[in-house]
Structures are given as structure tokens and as C-alpha cells.
N, C-alpha and C positions, 0 to 999 in steps of 0.2 A: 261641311261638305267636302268630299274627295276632290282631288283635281280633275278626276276621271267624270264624275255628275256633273264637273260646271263646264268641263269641254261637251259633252251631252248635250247640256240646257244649250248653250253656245249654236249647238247645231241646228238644237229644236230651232230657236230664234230666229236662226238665219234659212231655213224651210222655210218660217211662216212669212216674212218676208219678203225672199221669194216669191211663194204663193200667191200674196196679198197684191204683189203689183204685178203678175203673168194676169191675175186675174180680171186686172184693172184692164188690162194690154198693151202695159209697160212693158217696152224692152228694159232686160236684164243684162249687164254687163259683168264678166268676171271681177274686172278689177274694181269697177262700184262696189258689187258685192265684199268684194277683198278690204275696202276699205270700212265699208260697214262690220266688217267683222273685228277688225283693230277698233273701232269708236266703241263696242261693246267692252 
């Protein structure tokens, strides 16, 4: 896999996540998300 498809997936990942707790009616924070993004 390119580095370009796993930064890609990287995004997909962190959209559905996102998604998944707006959905819930979880506030989303930048830097929560920032750090979920380095755990990946």
C-alpha cells in the first residue's frame, strides 16, 4: 500500500468516527480527535 492510500484510509477512519459519536450527540473536540489520529 502507498503512503498516499494509508493516509486516505487514515481519513476514512477518522470521518467515521466522527460520524459515529456526532451521531451518538457526542461533542467532538479537535484535539481528542488529533490524538485519535496519532493512536491510529
Amino acid at each position: 500500500m502507498a503512503a498516499g492510500e494509508e493516509q486516505v484510509d487514515l481519513e476514512n477512519e477518522m470521518a467515521f468516527i466522527d460520524l459515529a459519536l456526532r451521531a451518538r450527540g457526542l461533542q467532538v473536540d479537535a484535539d481528542a480527535m488529533g490524538r485519535v489520529s496519532r493512536m491510529l
